[in-house]
Structures are given as C-alpha cells and as structure tokens.
C-alpha positions in Angstrom: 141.3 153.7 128.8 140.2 154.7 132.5 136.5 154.9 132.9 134.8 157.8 134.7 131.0 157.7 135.5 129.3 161.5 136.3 125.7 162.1 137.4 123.8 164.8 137.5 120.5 166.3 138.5 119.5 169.2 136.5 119.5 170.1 133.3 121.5 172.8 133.8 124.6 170.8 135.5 124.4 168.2 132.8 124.9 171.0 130.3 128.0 172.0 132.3 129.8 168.9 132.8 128.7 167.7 128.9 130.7 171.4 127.6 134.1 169.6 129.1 133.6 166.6 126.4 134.2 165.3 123.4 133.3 163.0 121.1 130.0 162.6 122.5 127.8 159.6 121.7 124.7 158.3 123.1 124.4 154.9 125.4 120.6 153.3 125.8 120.8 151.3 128.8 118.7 147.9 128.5 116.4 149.7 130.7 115.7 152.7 129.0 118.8 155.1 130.7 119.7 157.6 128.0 123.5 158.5 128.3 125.8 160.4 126.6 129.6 159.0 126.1 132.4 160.7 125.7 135.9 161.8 125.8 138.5 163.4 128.4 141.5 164.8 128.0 144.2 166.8 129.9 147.9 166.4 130.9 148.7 163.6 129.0 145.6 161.4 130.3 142.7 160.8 128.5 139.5 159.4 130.1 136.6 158.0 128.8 133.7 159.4 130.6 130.0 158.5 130.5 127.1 161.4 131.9 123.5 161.0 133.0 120.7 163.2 134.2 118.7 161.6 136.5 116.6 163.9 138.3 116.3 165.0 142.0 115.6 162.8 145.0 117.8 160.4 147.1 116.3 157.0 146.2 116.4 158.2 142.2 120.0 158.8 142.8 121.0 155.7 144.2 119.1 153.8 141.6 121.2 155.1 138.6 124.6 155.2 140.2 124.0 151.7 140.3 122.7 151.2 137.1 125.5 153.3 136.0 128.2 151.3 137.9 127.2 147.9 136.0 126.7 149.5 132.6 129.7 151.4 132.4 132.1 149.4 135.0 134.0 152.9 136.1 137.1 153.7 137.9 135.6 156.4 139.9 132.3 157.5 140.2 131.3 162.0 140.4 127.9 163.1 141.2 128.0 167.1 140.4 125.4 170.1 140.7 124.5 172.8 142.8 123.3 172.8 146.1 122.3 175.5 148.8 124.3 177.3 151.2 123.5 176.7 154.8 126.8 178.7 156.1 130.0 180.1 155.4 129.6 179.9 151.9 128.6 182.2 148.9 127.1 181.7 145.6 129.6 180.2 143.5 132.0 178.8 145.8 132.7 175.0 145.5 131.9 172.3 148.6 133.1 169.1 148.0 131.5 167.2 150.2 133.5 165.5 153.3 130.5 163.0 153.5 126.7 163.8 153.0 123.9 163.4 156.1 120.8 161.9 155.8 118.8 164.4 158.1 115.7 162.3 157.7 117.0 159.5 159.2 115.5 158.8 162.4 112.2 158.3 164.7 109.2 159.7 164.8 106.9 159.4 168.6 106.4 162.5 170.7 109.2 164.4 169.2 111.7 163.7 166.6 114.9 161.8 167.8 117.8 161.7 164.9 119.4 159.0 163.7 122.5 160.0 161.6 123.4 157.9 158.7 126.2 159.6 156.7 127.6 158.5 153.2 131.6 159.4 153.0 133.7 160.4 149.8 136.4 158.4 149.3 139.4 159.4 151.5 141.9 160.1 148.0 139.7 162.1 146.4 139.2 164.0 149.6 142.5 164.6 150.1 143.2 165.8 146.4 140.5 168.2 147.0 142.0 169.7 149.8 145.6 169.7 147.5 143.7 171.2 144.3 141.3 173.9 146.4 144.9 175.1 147.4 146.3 175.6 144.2 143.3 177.4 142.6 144.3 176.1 139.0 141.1 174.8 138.2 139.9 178.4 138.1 141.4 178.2 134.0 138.8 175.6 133.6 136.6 178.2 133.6 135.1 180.1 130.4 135.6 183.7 132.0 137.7 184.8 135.6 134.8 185.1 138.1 133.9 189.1 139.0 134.8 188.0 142.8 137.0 184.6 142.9 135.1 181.5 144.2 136.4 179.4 147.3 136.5 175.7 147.5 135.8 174.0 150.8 135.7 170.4 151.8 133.4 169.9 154.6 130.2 168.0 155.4 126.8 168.9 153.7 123.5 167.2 154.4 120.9 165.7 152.0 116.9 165.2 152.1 114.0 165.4 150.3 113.1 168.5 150.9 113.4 172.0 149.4 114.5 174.1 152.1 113.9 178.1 151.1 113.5 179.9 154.4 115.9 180.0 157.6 113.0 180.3 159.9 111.4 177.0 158.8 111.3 174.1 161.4 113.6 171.9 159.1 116.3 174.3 158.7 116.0 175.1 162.6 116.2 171.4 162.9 119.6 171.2 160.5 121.5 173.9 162.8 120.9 171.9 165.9 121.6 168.7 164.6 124.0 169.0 161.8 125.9 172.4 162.4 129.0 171.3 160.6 127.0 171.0 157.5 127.4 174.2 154.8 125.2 173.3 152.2 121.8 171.4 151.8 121.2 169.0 148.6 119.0 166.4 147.5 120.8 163.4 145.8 124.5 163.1 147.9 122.9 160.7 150.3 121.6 158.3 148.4 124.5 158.6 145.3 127.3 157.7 148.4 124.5 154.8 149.9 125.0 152.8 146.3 128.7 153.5 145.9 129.2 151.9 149.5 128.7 148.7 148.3 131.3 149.0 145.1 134.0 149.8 147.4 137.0 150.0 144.6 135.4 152.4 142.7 136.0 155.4 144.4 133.5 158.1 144.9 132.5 162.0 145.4 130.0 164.6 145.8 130.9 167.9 144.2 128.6 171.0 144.2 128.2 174.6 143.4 126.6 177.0 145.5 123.9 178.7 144.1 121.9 180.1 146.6 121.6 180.9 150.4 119.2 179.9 152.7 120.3 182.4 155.3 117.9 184.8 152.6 121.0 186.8 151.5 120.0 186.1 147.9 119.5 189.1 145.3 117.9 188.7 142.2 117.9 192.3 141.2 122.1 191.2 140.9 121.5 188.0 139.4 118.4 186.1 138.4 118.0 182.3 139.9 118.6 180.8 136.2 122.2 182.5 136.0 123.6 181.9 140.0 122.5 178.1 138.7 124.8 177.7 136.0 127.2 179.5 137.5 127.5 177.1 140.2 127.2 174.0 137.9 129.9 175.6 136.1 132.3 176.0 138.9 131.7 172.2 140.6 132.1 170.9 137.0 135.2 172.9 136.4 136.5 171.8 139.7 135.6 167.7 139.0 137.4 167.6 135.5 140.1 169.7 137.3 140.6 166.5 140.0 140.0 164.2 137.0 143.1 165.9 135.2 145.5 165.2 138.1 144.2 161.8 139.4 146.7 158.9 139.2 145.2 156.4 136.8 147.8 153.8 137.8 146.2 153.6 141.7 142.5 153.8 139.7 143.1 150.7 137.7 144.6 148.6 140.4 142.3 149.5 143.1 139.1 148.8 140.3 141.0 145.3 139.9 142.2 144.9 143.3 143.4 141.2 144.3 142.2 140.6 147.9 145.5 140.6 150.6 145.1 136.8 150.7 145.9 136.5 147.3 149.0 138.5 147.2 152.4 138.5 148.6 155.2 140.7 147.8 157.7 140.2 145.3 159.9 143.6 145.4 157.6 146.1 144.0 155.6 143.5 142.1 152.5 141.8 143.1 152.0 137.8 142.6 149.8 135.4 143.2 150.7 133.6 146.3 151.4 130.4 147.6 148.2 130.3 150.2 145.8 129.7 147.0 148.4 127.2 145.5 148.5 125.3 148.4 144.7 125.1 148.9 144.2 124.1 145.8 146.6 121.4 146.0 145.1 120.5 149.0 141.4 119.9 147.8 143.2 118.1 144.5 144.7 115.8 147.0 141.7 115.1 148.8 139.5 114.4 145.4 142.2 112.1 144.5 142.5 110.5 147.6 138.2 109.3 147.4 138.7 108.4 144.1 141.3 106.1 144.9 139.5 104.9 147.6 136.4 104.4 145.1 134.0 107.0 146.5 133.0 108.4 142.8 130.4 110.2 144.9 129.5 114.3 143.7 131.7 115.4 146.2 134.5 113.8 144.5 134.0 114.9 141.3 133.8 118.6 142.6 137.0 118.2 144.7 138.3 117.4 141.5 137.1 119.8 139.4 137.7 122.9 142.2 140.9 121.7 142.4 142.1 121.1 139.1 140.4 124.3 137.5 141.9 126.7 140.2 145.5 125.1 139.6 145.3 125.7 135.8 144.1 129.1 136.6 146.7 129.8 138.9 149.4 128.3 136.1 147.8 130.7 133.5 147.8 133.7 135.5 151.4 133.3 136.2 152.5 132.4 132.8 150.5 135.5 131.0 150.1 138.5 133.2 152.6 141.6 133.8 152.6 143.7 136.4 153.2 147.1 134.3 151.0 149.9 133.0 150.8 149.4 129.4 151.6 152.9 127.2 147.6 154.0 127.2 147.3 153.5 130.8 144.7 151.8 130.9 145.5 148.2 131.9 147.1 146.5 134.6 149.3 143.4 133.5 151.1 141.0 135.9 154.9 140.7 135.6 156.9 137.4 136.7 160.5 136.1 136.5 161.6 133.8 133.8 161.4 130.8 136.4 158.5 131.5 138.0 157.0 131.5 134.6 158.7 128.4 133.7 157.4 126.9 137.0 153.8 128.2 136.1 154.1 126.0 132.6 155.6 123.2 134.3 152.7 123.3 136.4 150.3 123.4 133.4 151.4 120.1 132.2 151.8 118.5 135.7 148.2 119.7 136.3 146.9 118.4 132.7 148.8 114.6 133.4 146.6 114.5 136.7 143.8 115.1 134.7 144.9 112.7 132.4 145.7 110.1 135.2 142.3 111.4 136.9 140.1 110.8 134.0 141.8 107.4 133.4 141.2 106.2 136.9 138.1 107.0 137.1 137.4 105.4 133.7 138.8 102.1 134.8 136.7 101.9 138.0 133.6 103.1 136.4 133.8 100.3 134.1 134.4 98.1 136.4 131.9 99.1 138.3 129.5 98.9 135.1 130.6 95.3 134.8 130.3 94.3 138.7 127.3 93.9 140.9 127.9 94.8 144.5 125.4 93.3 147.3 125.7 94.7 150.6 124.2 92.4 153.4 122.5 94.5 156.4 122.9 92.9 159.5 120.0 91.4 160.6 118.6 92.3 163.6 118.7 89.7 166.5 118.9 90.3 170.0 121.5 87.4 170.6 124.0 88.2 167.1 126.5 86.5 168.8 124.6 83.4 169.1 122.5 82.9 165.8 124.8 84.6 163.0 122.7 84.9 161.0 124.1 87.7 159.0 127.3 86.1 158.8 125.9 83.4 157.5 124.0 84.6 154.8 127.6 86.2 153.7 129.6 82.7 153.4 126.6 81.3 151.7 125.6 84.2 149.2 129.6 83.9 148.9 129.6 79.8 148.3 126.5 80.5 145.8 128.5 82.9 143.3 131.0 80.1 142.5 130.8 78.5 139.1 132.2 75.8 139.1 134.2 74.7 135.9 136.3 71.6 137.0 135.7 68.5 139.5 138.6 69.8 141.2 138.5 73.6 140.8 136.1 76.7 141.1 136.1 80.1 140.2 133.7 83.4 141.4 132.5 85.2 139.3 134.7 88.0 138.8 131.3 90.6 138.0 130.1 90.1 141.4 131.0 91.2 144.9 129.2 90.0 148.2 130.3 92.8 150.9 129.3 93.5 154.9 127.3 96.7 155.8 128.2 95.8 159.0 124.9 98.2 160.4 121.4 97.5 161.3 118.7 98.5 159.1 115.2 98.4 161.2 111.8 98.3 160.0 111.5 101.7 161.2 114.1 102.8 159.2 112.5 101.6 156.0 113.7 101.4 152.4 114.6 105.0 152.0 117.7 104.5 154.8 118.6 100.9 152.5 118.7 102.5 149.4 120.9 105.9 151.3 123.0 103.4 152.8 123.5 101.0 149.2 124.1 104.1 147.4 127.0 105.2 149.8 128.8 102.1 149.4 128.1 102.0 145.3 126.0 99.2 145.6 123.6 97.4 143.5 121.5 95.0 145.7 120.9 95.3 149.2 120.1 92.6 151.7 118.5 93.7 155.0 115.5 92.7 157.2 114.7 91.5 160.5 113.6 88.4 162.8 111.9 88.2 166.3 110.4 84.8 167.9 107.3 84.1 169.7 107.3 81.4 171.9 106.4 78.9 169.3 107.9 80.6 166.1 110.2 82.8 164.5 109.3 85.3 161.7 112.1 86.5 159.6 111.5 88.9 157.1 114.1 90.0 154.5 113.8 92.8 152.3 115.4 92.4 148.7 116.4 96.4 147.2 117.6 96.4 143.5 119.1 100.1 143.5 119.7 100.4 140.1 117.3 100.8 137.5 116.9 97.7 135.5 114.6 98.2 132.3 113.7 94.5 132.6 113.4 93.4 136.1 110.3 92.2 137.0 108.4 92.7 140.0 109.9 91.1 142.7 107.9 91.2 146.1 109.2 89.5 149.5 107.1 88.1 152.5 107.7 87.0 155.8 109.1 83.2 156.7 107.6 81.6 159.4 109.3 78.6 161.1 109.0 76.6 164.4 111.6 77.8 166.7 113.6 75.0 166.9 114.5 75.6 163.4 116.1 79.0 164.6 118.1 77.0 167.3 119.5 74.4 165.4 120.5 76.8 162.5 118.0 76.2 159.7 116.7 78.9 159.3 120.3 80.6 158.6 120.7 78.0 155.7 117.7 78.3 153.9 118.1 82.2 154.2 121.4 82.6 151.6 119.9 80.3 149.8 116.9 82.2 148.5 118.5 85.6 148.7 120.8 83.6 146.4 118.3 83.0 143.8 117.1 86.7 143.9 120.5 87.7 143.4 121.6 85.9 140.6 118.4 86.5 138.9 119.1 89.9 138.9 122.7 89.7 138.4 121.7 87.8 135.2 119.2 90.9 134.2 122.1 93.5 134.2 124.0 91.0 131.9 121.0 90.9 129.4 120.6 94.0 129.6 124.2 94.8 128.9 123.4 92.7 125.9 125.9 89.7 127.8 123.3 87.2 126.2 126.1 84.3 127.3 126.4 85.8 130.9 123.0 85.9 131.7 122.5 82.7 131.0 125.0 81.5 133.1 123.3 83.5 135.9 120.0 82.3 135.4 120.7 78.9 135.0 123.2 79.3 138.3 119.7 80.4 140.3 117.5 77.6 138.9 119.6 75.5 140.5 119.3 76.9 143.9 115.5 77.8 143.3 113.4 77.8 146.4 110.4 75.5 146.9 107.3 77.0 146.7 105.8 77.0 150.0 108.7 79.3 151.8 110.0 81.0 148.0 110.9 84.7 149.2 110.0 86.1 145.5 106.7 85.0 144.2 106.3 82.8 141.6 106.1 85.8 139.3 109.4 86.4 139.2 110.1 82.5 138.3 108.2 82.8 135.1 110.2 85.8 134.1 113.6 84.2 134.5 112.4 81.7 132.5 110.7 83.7 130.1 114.2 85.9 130.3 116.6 83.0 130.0 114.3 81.8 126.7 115.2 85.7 125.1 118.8 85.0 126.2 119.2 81.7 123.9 116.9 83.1 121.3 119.3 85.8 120.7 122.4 83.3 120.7 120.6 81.4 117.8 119.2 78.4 120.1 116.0 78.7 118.9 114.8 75.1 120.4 116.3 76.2 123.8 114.6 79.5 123.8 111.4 77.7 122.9 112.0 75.3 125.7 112.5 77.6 128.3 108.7 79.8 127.4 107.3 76.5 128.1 109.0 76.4 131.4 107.7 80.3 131.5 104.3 78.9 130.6 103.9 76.4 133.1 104.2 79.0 136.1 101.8 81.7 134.4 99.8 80.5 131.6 99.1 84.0 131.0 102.0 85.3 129.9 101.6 86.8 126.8 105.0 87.9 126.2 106.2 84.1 126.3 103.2 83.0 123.7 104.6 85.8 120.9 108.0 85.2 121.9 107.8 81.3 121.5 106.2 81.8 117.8 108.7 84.2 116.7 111.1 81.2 117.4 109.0 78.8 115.7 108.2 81.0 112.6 112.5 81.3 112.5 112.9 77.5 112.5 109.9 77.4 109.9 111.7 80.1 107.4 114.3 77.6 107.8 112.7 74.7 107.0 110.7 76.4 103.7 114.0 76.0 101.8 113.1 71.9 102.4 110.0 72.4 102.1 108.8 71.8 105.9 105.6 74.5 107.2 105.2 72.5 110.5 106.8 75.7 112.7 105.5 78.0 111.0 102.0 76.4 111.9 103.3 75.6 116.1 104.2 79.9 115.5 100.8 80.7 114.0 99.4 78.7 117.0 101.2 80.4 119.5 100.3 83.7 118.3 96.7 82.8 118.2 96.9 82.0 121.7 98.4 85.2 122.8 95.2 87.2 121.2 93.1 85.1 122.9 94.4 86.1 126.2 95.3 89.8 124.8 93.0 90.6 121.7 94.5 94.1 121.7 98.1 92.8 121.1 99.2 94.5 118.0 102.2 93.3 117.9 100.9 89.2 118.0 98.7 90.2 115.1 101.6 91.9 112.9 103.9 88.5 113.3 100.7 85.9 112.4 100.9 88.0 109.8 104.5 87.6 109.0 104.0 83.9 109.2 100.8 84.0 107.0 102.6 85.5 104.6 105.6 82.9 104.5 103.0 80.2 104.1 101.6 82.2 101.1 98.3 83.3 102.6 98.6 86.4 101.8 94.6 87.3 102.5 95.0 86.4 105.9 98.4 87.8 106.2 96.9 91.4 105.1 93.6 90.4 107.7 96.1 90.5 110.7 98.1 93.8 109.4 94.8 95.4 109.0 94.3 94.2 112.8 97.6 95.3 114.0 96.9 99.0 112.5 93.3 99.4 113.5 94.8 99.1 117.3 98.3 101.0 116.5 97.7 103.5 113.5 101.4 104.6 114.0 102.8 100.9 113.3 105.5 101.6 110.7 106.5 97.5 110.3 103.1 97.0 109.8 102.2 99.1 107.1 105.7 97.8 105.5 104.5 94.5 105.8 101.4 94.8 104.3 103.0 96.8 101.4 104.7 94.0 100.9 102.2 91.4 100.8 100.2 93.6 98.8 103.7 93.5 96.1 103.2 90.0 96.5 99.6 89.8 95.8 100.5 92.3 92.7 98.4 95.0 93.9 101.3 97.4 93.3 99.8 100.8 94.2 98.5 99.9 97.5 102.2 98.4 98.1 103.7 101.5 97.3 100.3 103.6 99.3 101.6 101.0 102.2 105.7 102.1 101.8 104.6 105.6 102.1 102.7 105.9 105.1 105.7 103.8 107.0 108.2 106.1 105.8 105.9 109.1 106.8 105.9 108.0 110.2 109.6 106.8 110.3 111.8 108.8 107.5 114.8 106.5 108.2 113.1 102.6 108.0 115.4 101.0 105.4 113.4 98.2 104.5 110.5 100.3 103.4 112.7 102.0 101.2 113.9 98.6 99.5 110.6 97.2 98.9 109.4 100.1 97.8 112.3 100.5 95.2 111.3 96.4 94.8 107.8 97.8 93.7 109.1 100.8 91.6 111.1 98.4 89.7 108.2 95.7 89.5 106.1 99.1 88.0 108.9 99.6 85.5 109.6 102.7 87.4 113.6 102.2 87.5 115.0 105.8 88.0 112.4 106.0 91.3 114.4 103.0 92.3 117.3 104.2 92.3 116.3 106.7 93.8 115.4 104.7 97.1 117.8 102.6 96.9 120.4 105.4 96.9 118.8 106.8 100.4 119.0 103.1 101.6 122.8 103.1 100.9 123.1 106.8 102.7 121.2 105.5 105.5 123.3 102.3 106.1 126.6 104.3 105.4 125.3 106.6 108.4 124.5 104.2 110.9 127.8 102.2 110.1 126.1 98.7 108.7 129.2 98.7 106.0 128.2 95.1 104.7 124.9 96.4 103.9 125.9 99.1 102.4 127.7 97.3 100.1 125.1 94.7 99.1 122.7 98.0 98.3 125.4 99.6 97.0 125.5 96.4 94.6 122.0 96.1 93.8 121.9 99.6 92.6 124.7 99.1 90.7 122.9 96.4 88.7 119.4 98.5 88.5 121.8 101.4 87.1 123.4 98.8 84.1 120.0 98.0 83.2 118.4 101.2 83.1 120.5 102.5 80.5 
C-alpha cells in the first residue's frame, strides 16, 4: 500500500486533513512524536496516510518532516495549512506553492542585502496542480459549495518567522521589493522543502489556504478569524486528497525505489540489472583470486573476495526473484526476467557458490601450509661494497645448507616446514624494527634477518637484528649484540661464515618452539638438537646464553612428553649448567624423577622419588614462593607414604595460591589415605567449588563417599564424572567410570 506522509501546523488544519481518514490509529515515535495513522481511499487507490501537528516555525518543520520521512518511509510527502495573502488572492482560495522563499536569508551591515534561498515542489506534483486547479473537481471534496467559488493558483509564496499583520510594516515593504512574485506569506514551507531536498525520490509539496489578507481587506464583522481559518484548512486539505486521488502510484513506487541509471539498461519496457555491475564484480572476484593464488592472504584479499563474491550472489538472486509488474494492491514493484535470463541468474548461483567452494579450499590449503611452514626473510645487509663482500648472499646459501637434515651418507633432505627467502631491500638502523616487522608481515613471514656492518680502520662491527613476528607462547627472551672482528676477517670472508651460522642456531631454535608449541614433540626435537650442533661459542654467541638454557630446558619438555623420561632429565642438567637458577628446570627434572619412581614402587625401588623430592627442594630454595614445587613434593611425599609431610607442602602450596584446585584435591586425598575422611571430602569440595568440571575430585570424592558407606552419593559423582568425560570426548574413560559405577550400583542393591 502507497505511503503518504502530511504535516501540519495548527490545530485547526490537522482537524481538516484528519476529517478525510479512516481507520485512524495512533503512532508514538521513539522520540515522543504523537501521530495519527490512517486510511485513504478514492478511485480505486487506497493510501495509507500518516498526519502530524507540529507547530509553527521553519526549523520545527524541517525537524519532523524528517523524523517523519524515516518513521513512516513515504512515497510523497504534503505539508498543508493556511497561510496569508500578500496579492492576488482572497480568503479561501488555494496556492500551491511553486517553491517557498526564505526572506531571511541574507546579511546584515549597514543595510540588509538578500540572499535568496528557495525550496521547490516537486515538478509532478506541480504540474498535476496546474491539471487539477483546471478541472475544479476537488471542489466535491468539500462539505458544502463555497458562497463565492475559491481559485487555485500555483505560484511562489515566501516563508519566515515572522507574523506579518500590517502592509505598512518594514518587512512586508521589504517582501514587495524583494519577492514580488510571491502571493502568500507562511511560516513552515521553507524549512518543510529544505528536509525533503535531501530525500530526493520522495516527492514533495506545499499546499495552503488563504485565510487572511495582509493588504488589511480583512472583515470580521463577515467572518470571524476562527471561521476564514478553517475554511482555508478546509479548502488546501480538500485540494491535497484531491491530487492524492489522481496521482499515479506506479511512478510513486518506482521513483521511492529508484535503481540509479548505472544500474539499469533497457530490456523493452522492462528494467534489469545490467551488465556494468556484473562485470565489476567479476572483476574485483578476479583480482581477490588472483592474490590468493599468488599467496597474499592479506585483508585486502579477503575483502576482494568477499565484495566480489556477495555482490555476484546478489546480482544472481535479484535476477532469479524479482518482477517487473505492479502487483494487484499496487503497492510493490517486482522485477520481471526471461526464462533464460533467469536460468542464467541460477547458473550463476552455483558457478558463484563452486568459487566459493574452490576459494575457501585454497585458502585452506595455503593457510595450513603456512601454519606448518616457517618463512625467514634475509634483509640485505647494508655494505657499501655488496658486490664485493656478499654478505647477504651468503648468509642465504648457508641458513639454506643449515636446514638440511641429513638422513643418509649419501643423501639429504630440507625440511619441508621451512623456507629461507631474499627480501632483496635494505633495512637501516634508522628504519628500526617497526619497518622489519611491516616488511616480514607483507611477505607472510615468520623470522626476519636484517642488520648492518661498517669498519673502522682496524675493525668491523656487524650487527644483526633477529625479529620473531609471530607470537610464540614459549620463546624466550632472545637479545642480539654487536660482533666485533679485526678487519681482515671481513676481507678474507670470515666474518660471512660465522654469520649464517649463528643466525642458524636462532633460527632453528625457534623453528623448533613453533613445533612444541604445535604440540610436534618429535619435530622440535629434531630442531633443537639440529641447532646444538651449530651452536655458537660463547665469546661471539649472537643470543645470550639465556636462550641456551631454554632450548635445553625446551628440548628436556620435548622428550618428557615422548616418554624419555632419562633424556628429559638429561637435558635439565644440560639447562642447569648454563643457569643454575632456573627454577622451571629443578620442578621439571623431579616431575621426571617422581614418574620413574611411581615406576619403580611396583619393585619396590624409592631412589627417584628421593632425586624428585631433591630437586624440588632445590627449586624452593631458589623460589620459596613456588606453589607449584611445593604441591609435587607433596605428590611425591605422598607416594613414599609420608603423608604428614605430604599434607605440610599442600598446606604450603595453598597458603601462597588459595585458588589451587589440585592442591586441595591432593590433600583430600592424602587426608582419605590418612582416614581422616571428612576433611578429604571438606578438601574435594573446595576444588570443585573453584573448578565445577575437575574429574578427579569427583572420583576421589565418590572414593571417600564409598569409604564412609555413603554409596548412593557415589554414584552420584561418579555419574557427573562419566557426563563430564562423555563431553570432553575421553570415550575410554568414560567407559572405565562407566564400569566402576556399574559395580558400585550391583553392590548397593
């Protein structure tokens, strides 16, 4: 149904526009706008029409037509009342308004020098004005035939803020000289046609009703202010439904939905999208494809992609589901196309959805690979005689020769998760990280290799500069510092080798971190045992010996996690010897111990355990608020049946952590051990308060239920265990739960 917006000013022109309705309901705006709703209907058409009141003044006026114009999203847009004569007219007659002057537009010095500013009526509605005034059948829109028959004129009018009641004041004087085509003086016109301006398919117009004169030829012995009022609301009103009656709705609804030219071209008396949008589309498709064949998964890709591919499919849609008809209500404009071209359209839906398919696939492959390989871009290294030195070339070959493992006398193979590649620019120290990291994160790198050299007369400092651009959870500080060497050793090339070599080390010490991290236990310690070999001495070592003891320390986690327990506790030594503070290597190295002393309780053996307990008490000593060293002495306490100690170190562990869940479990359960069954179960508790879903709380817990006689509590926890396990996928242990409980339910009966 077509959509009709009318605003008024006065009470008494809302009350003669509402008396041409039906069906009236009323509309809060969000914002407190209080209009009425209702229905239209004449000739056939029917029109849904929404009415407001909002008071006099040009800026008010502009205000709710917009506010009007995104509440009610109209086809055309009426502001009606009454207005005063300046010439030509008499009370009652009808001016629609040609366009409506802002007289107090302008600038103010000695004298007053105008500045028109005009807001026009929309040239149809204009024009079926002029047609309707002609025929005078609106007049039957009127409750009674007028005593002397009103004319309708379509000319200019002008609009202020002022009340203007006397010919001989300076503003009307003013009016004549300026704006003597104007007829009639209002106060809203201006700034209703200022807000429609910027909506322009919503079509828009200024009707009033003369009802009085400003040339003084008023006479309200004849007829009193109140009644010349509503008779010229009547008459504008009467003549706006009368243009509403015979407007085409057709032209209303395509001009509200209007398609710009661009987007049209002509298909008989049919309008279609065309092929400029198609092609565009295409085009930025084709260019997204092209960079993500080429590998550039930058943002722009993705939104070349995305641009692309969503305005294809919404191209395809449109064709495939809109007519271009007027349904039977009239209200809605529907595109029409050919059987082909609408075949075409769905062709193009699925061609479109493969190359999304194809798209997404691609840029799954290279993303994984990319998650799987390490790319390190070498800078070139600044040198005023490159051509001589090379050295950049040569830290390429030999970074190159480095990332060989070698599996055969005969043969060798790189690894296939790394890739050494040229910048082939010059970052300077000037330049500075920030431009390294830019230029490694156009090129999708992970490490970048830049830095500098200059000689004096005796020696030549080189400095290289070692980024890692992608986050790693575990890498270690790494710091570099300047090489100095005799300058010989830059002529005859040494320099160049022991470069590649130690950016070797770096490299494959990180490489090997994004394999542990990956969980690649068996790849990392490839890497890190690759860069041990080529570790540099410790007099000209680019990365401190900090970053030694954590590969070390690194490459122990790696074996402990592949079940070489003597391995891993071989290689915290190593850890140890560089940094004999190193905490982390001390708790690490007794958790490996106390697993090769649970193994050798079932013969009997507690040796480990006591090398674990050792270690452990040696990481206090360096760290006394380690809560974690104290909750694994107590583990091992526990497994040597010294359960008062074992409860000591728990007690420790909580006093620093109070939100240590595996501590309060495990002192639960060397309190079950101990018998003390309440202050096990007191323990369980206060884990599971702090984490709802810790499984082996629940099981000892149900362990000390059961131990209480307390079965059907039991159960109980051992049926959330089984939930739990079934939730986070652990199938086998579901089933051994699943198993236990079965057996605590048999004997409960």
């Amino acid at each position: 149904m077509p959509r009709a917006v009318i605003l008024t000013a006065l009470p008494v022109e809302y009350k003669a526009v509402r008396n041409h309705l039906i069906d009236l309901q009323e509309k809060e705006h969000p914002q407190g706008t209080i209009y009425e709703q209702g229905k239209f209907v004449a000739k056939g058409q029917e029109w849904q029409v929404g009415i407001a009141e909002v008071g006099a003044g040009n800026a008010g006026a502009a205000a709710e037509a917009e506010r009007a114009i995104a509440y009610f999203q109209p086809n055309i847009l009426l502001f009606v009342g009454i207005a005063g004569g300046i010439k030509d007219v008499a009370i009652g007659d009808v001016v629609v308004a040609t366009e409506v002057y802002g007289y107090e537009s302008g600038k103010v010095g000695e004298q007053f020098f105008t500045r028109p500013k005009a807001g026009k009526s929309a040239y149809r509605l204009v024009q079926r004005a002029k047609f309707e005034a002609r025929k005078g059948e609106w007049l039957q829109r009127l409750d009674s035939a007028p005593v002397s028959q009103p004319r309708v004129f379509v000319a200019p009018i002008v609009a202020g803020e002022k009340v203007v009641t006397s010919r001989k004041s300076a503003i009307f004087q003013f009016l004549r000289e300026s704006y003597n085509d104007a007829i009639a003086l209002e106060m809203e016109g201006f700034g209703f046609l200022s807000a429609a301006f910027a909506h322009p398919n919503i079509p828009a117009v200024v009707i009033r009703g003369i009802s009085d004169l400003i040339e003084g030829k008023n006479d309200d012995s004849v007829e009193s202010e109140d009644i010349r009022q509503a008779k010229a609301s009547q008459h504008a009103s009467a003549f706006a439904f009368e243009m509403l009656a015979k407007l085409d709705i057709a032209f209303l609804i395509r001009m509200r939905y209007k398609v710009p030219r661009f987007w049209e071209w002509g298909m008989g008396n049919r309008q279609s999208v065309g092929w400029l949008p198609t092609m565009a589309s295409s085009a930025i498709t084709a260019v997204g494809g092209f960079k993500l064949i080429q590998g550039e998964l930058e943002p722009l890709t993705v939104i070349l992609l995305a641009v692309g591919f969503v305005s294809l499919l919404s191209i395809c849609l449109y064709v495939w589901f809109k007519r271009s008809r007027i349904n039977g209500s009239g209200d809605t404009l529907v595109k029409h196309y050919s059987k082909k071209t609408r075949r075409l359209a769905l062709l193009g839906l699925f061609a479109v959805a493969l190359l999304m398919v194809l798209s997404g696939g691609g840029w799954y492959h290279h993303n994984n690979f990319q998650k799987h390989q390490v790319v390190v871009l070498v800078a070139n290294f600044r040198d005023p005689q490159q051509d001589t030195w090379g050295v950049t070339e040569d830290i390429i070959s030999q970074l190159e020769d480095a990332l060989v493992t070698r599996q055969h006398k005969d043969a060798s193979v790189k690894y296939d998760d790394v890739k050494v590649q040229a910048l082939n620019e010059t970052i300077t120290a000037q330049e500075g990280i920030e431009v390294a990291r830019a230029k490694g994160a156009k090129h999708h790198a992970d490490i970048v290799l830049w830095g500098w050299y200059k000689d004096t007369n005796t020696h030549v400092k080189v400095t290289v500069k070692f980024e890692v651009l992608e986050k790693l959870h575990y890498l270690p500080s790494v710091r570099t510092k300047q090489l100095i060497q005799p300058i010989a050793q830059l002529n005859s090339f040494k320099i160049q080798a022991q470069l590649p070599r130690k950016t070797s080390y770096l490299t494959l010490f990180t490489i090997g971190l994004v394999r542990y991290e990956a969980e690649d236990y068996e790849a990392a310690i490839t890497r890190f045992t690759k860069a041990l070999e080529i570790l540099p001495d410790a007099e000209q070592a680019i990365a401190q010996d900090t970053a030694i003891d954590a590969l070390y320390f690194y490459k122990g986690n790696a074996h402990y996690y592949e079940g070489e327990l003597d391995k891993a506790i071989a290689n915290y030594n190593l850890a140890l010897q560089f940094n004999r503070e190193l905490v982390e290597a001390y708790n690490n190295s007794g958790i490996a111990y106390s697993d090769k002393g649970e193994l050798d309780l079932a013969i009997g053996k507690k040796g480990e355990l006591d090398l674990a307990i050792a270690d452990f008490t040696q990481a206090l000593e360096i760290e006394p608020e380690f809560a974690e060293a104290y909750n694994n002495r107590g583990i091992v306490y526990s497994d040597k049946g010294e359960l008062d100690l074992a409860i000591s170190d728990y007690n420790q562990a909580l006093k620093i952590n109070r939100e240590d869940a595996e501590a309060y479990n495990n002192r639960g359960s060397a309190y079950s051990d101990k018998g003390e069954l309440d202050l096990a179960i007191s323990d369980f508790n206060r884990a599971l308060n702090i984490n709802p879903e810790y499984a082996g709380a629940y099981i000892n817990r149900a362990h000390a239920y059961t131990k209480l006689g307390d079965k059907q509590k039991a159960i109980q926890d051992l049926k959330k265990v089984a939930k739990l396990y079934g939730q986070q996928g652990k199938t086998a242990k579901q089933q051994q739960v699943l198993e236990l409980l079965k057996q605590l339910q048999q004997a409960s009966r």
